[in-house]
C-alpha positions as CSV (number, residue, x, y, z in Angstrom):
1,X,-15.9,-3.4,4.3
2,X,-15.0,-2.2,0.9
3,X,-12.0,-3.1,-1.6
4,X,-10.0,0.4,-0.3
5,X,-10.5,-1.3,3.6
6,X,-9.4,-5.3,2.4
7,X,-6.3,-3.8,0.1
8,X,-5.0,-1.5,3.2
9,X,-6.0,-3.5,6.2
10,X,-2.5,-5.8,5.5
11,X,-0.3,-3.2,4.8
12,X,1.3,-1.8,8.0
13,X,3.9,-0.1,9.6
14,X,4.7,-2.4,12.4
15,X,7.6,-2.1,14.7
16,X,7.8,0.4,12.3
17,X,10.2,2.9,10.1
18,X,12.0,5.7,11.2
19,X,10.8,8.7,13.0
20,X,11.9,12.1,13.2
21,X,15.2,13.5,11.7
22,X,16.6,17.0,12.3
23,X,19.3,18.0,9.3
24,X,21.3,20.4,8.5
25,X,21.8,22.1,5.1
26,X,22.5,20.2,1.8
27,X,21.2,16.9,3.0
28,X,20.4,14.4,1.3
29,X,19.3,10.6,1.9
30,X,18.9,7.6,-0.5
31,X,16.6,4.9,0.4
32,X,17.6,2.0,0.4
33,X,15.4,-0.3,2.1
34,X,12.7,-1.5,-0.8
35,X,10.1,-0.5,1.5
36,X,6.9,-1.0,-0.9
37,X,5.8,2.1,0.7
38,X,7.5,5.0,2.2
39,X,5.6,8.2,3.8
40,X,7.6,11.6,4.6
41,X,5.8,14.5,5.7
42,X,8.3,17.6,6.5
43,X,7.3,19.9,9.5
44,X,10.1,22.4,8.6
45,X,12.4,23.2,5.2
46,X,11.6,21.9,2.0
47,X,12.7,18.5,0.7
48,X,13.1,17.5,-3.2
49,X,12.1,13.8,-4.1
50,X,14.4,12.2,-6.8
51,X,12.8,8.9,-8.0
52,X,13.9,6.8,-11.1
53,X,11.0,6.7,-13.1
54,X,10.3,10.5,-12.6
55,X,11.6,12.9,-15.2
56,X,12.0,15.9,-12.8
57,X,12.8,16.1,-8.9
58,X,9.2,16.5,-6.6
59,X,8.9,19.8,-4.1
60,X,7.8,18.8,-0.9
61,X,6.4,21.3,1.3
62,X,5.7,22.4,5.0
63,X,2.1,20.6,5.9
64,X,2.3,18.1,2.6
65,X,2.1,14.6,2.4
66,X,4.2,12.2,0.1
67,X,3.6,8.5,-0.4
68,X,6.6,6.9,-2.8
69,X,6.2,3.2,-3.7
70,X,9.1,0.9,-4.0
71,X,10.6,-0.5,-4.1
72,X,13.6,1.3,-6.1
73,X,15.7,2.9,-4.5
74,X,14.8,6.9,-3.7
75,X,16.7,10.0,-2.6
76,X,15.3,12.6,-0.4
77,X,16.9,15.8,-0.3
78,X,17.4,19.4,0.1
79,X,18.2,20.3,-3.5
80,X,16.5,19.5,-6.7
81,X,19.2,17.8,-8.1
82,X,18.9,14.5,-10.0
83,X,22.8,13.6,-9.5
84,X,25.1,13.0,-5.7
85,X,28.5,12.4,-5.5
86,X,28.5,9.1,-3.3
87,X,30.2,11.1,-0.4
88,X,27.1,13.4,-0.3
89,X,24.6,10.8,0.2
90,X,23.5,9.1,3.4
91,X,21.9,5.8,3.0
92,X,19.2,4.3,5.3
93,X,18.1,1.0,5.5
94,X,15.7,0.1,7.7
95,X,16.8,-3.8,7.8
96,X,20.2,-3.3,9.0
97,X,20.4,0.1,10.6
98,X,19.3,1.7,13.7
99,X,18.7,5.0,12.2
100,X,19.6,8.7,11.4
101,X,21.0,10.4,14.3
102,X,20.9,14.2,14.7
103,X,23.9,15.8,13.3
104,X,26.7,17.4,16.2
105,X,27.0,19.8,16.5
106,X,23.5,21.1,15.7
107,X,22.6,23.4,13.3
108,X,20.8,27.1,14.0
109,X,17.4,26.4,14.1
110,X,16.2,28.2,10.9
111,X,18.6,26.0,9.2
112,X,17.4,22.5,10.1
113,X,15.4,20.1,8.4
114,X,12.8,18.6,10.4
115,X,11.1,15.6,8.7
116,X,8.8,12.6,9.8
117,X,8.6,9.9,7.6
118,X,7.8,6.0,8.2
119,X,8.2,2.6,5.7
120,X,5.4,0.0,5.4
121,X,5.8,-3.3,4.9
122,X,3.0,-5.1,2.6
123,X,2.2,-8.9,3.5
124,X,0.3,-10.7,1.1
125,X,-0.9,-10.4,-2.7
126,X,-3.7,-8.3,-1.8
127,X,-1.9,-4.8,-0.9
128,X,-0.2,-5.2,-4.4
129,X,-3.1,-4.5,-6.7
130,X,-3.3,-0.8,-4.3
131,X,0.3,-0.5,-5.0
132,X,-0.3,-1.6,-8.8
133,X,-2.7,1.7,-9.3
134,X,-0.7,4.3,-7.4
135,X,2.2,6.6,-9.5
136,X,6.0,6.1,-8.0
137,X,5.1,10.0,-6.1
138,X,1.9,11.2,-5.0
139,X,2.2,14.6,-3.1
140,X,-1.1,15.7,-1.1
141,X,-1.3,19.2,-0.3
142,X,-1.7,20.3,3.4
143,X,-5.3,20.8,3.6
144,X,-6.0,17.0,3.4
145,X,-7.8,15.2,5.9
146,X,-5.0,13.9,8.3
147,X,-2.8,17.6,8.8
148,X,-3.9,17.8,12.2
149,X,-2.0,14.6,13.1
150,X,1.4,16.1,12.3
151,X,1.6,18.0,15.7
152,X,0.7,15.0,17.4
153,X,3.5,13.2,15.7
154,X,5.6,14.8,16.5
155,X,5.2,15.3,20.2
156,X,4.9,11.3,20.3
157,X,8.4,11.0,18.9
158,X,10.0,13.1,21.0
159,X,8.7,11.4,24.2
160,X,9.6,8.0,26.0
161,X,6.2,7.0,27.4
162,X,5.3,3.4,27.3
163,X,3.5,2.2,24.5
164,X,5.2,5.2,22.3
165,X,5.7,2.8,19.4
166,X,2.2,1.3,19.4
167,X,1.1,4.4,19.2
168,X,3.6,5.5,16.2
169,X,2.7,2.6,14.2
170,X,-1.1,3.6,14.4
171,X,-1.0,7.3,13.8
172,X,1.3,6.2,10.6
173,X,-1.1,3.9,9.3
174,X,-3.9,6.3,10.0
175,X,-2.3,8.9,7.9
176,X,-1.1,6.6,5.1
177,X,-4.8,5.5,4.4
178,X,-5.9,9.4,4.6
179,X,-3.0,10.5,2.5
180,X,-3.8,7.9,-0.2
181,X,-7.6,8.5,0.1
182,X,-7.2,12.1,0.0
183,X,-4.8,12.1,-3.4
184,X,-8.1,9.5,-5.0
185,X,-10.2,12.2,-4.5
186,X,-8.0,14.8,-5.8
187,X,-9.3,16.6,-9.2
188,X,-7.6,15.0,-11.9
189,X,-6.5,12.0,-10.0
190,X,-6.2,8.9,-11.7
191,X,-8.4,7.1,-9.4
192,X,-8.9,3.2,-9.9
193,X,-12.0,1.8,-11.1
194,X,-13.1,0.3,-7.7
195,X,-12.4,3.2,-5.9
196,X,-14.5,5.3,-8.1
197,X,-17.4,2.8,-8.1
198,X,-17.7,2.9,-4.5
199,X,-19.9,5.7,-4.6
200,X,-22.3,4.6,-6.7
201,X,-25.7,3.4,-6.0
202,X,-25.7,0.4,-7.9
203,X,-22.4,-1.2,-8.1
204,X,-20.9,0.2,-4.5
205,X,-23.6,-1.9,-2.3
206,X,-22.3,-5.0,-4.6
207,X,-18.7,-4.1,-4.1
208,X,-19.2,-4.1,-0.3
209,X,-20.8,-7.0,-0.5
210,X,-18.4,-9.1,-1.8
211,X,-15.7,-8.1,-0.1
212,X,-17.6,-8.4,3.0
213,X,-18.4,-11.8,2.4
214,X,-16.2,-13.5,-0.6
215,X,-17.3,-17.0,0.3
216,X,-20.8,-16.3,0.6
217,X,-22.9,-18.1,-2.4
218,X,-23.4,-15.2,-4.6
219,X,-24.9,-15.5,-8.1
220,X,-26.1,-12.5,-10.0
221,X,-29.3,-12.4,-9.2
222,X,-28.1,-12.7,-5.3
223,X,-26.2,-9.2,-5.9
224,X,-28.7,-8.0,-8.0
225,X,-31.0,-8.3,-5.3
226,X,-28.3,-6.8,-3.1
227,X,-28.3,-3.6,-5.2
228,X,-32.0,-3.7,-5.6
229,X,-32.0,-4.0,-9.3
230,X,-32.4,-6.6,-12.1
231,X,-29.6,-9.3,-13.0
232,X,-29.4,-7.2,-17.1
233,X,-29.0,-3.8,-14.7
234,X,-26.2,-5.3,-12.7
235,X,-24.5,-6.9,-15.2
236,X,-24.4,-3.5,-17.8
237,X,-23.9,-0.9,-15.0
238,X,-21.0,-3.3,-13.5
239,X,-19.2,-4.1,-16.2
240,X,-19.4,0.0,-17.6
241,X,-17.7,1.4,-14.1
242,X,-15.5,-1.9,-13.6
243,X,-14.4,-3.4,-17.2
244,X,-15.6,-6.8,-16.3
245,X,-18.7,-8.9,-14.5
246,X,-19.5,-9.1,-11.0
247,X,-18.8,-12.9,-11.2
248,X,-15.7,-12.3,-13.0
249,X,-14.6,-9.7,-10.5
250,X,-15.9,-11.8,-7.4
251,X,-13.5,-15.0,-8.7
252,X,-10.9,-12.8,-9.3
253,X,-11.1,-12.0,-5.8
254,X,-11.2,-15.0,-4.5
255,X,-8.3,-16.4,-5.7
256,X,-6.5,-13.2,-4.6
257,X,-6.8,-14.7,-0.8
258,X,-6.7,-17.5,-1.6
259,X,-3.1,-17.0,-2.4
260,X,-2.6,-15.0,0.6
261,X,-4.1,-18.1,2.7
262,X,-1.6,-20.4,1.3
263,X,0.9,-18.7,1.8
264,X,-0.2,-17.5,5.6
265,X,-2.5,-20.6,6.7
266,X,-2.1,-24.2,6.8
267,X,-5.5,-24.8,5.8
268,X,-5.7,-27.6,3.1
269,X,-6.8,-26.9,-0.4
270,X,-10.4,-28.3,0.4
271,X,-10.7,-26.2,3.6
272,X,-10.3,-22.7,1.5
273,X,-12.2,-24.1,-1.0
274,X,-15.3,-24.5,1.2
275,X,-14.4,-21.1,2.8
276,X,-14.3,-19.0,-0.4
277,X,-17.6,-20.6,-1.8
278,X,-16.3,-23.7,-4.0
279,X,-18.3,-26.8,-3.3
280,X,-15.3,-28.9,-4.2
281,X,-11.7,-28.6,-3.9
282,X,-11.1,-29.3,-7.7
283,X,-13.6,-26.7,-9.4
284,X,-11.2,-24.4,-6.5
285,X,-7.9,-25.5,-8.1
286,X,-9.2,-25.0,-11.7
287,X,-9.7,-21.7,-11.2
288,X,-6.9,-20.8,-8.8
289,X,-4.5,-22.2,-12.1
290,X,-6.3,-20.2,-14.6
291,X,-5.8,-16.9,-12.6
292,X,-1.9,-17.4,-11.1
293,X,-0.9,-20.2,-13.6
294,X,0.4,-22.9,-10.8
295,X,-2.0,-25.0,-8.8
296,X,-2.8,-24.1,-4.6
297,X,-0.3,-27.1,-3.7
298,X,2.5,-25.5,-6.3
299,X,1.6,-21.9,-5.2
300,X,2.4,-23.2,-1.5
301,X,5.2,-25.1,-2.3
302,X,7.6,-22.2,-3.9
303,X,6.2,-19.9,-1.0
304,X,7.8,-22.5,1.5
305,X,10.8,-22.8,-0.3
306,X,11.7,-19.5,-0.7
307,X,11.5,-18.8,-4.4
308,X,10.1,-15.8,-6.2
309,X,6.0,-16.7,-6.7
310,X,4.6,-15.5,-10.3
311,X,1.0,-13.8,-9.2
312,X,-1.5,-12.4,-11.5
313,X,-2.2,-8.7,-10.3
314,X,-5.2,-8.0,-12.0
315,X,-6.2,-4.4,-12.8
316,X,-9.8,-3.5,-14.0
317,X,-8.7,-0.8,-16.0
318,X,-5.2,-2.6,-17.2
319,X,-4.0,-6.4,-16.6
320,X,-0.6,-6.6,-14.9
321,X,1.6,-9.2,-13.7
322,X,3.9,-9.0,-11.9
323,X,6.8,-11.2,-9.5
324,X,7.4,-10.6,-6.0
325,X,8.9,-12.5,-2.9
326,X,6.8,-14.4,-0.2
327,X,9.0,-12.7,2.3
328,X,8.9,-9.6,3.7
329,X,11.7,-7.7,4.8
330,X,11.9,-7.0,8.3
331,X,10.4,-4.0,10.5
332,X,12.9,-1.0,11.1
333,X,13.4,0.5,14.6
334,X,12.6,4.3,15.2
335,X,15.2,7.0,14.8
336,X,15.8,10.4,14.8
């Protein structure tokens, strides 16, 4: 397992988003939902994304995959224009409504809009330092590595058989993680740090490592020995491709799920402790404080009660913070 498998593996579209919508000309819908993360793919027509904290509208093309994070509030429509008139908009929100139906009556074929999209919901702190690297659009051209599962789409959406949405919610996630992998490797891309030092020989098999087993006893000489070079090898080569030491990285980690455990788990304090590699519960809470700022049992506390939790997002190329709720907002119900 690597850190691009841990950061997507909790971020799913589960019960999941809206399907397939057929409109007619000059439509155009505003998102509403805060989904952290919404995918539209169009199989006919062209579609403009108009997102706050882009300058210009986006083209999206026939084939052409576009990932938009939340969770601001998005339209999606069929001209480039950065200004509605409320009576021209449709909203959607996945919490509270069933869905887009197809317009009536119908428009001529060559006229309609036909677009598959689906929102994720992200559970955990884990997911947000992905979210924290990617720009509020990413477009991937059609060549990418998950084109071929448009057709198939498409023909499960317009079917009834059992197990239809099962099916859905896999095929979504399958092309969310080749859609965000395929813009990483994009020329020019701004990949992050970890995703670039995946592929190499020193740092990668120490990456893997840790995130394969985060409560393992690792020292540096431990991962050194992992990446078959010296602890002064390690330590440079990690620290030039990730802007910090393996330890440093590995705590970092850590106290990532451990967050996510408190919040999901009714393990005690001591119990995580021992399971992320602390011998003792207190050298655990020390260093959960100094990365999020409250201790385990304060973390867990505001989770349970329902307020906003301040978590460190830590980014090797830029620190960020950021606040976010506990609670997710509930799975949307298919539509066309």
């Amino acid at each position: 397992m690597d850190p691009f498998d841990t950061l997507l593996r909790d971020v799913r579209a589960e019960g999941a988003a809206f399907g397939r919508s057929v409109l007619s000309p000059s439509w155009a819908l505003r998102f509403t939902d805060g989904a952290p993360l919404t995918l539209c793919v169009p199989l006919r027509g062209e579609a403009w994304i108009v997102h706050p904290e882009r300058d210009e509208p986006v083209l999206v093309r026939v084939g052409e995959a576009v990932v938009v994070r939340g969770p601001q509030p998005f339209v999606l429509s069929a001209e480039p224009r950065s200004t509605f008139r409320p009576d021209e908009l449709r909203d959607v929100d996945c919490r509270q409504s069933p869905g887009i139906r197809t317009p009536e009556p119908e428009p001529e074929p060559d006229e309609q809009m036909l677009l598959l999209a689906g929102a994720y919901h992200v559970q955990g702190q884990a997911p947000h330092r992905l979210l924290g690297v990617l720009p509020p659009v990413l477009v991937v051209p059609d060549d990418h590595d998950c084109s071929s599962l448009r057709d198939y789409l498409d023909f499960q959406l317009g079917g009834c058989r059992p197990g239809r949405q099962v099916v859905l919610d896999r095929l979504l996630d399958w092309l969310l993680v080749c859609t965000i992998r395929d813009w990483f490797d994009q020329p020019g891309a701004e990949a992050p740090r970890w995703y670039r030092a995946l592929g190499d020989d020193t740092v990668g098999p120490v990456l893997r490592a840790m995130h394969d087993a985060p409560g393992a006893p690792w020292t540096l000489a431990s991962l050194a020995a992992r990446a078959g070079v010296s602890r002064t090898t390690l330590a440079k080569r990690f620290t030039e491709l990730m802007g910090e030491p393996p330890l440093t990285y590995l705590t970092d980690w850590r106290m990532t799920l451990a967050a996510d455990m408190l919040t999901g788990t009714t393990a005690t304090v001591a119990a995580m402790a021992r399971q992320l590699g602390y011998s003792d519960a207190f050298g655990f809470s020390t260093a959960f404080k100094r990365v999020h700022g409250v201790s385990p049992r304060e973390h867990r506390r505001l989770a349970q009660s329902g307020s906003q939790v301040a978590v460190t997002i830590r980014s090797t190329s830029s620190g960020t913070h950021s606040t976010y709720s506990t609670s997710a907002p509930p799975a949307c119900r298919t539509y066309r």
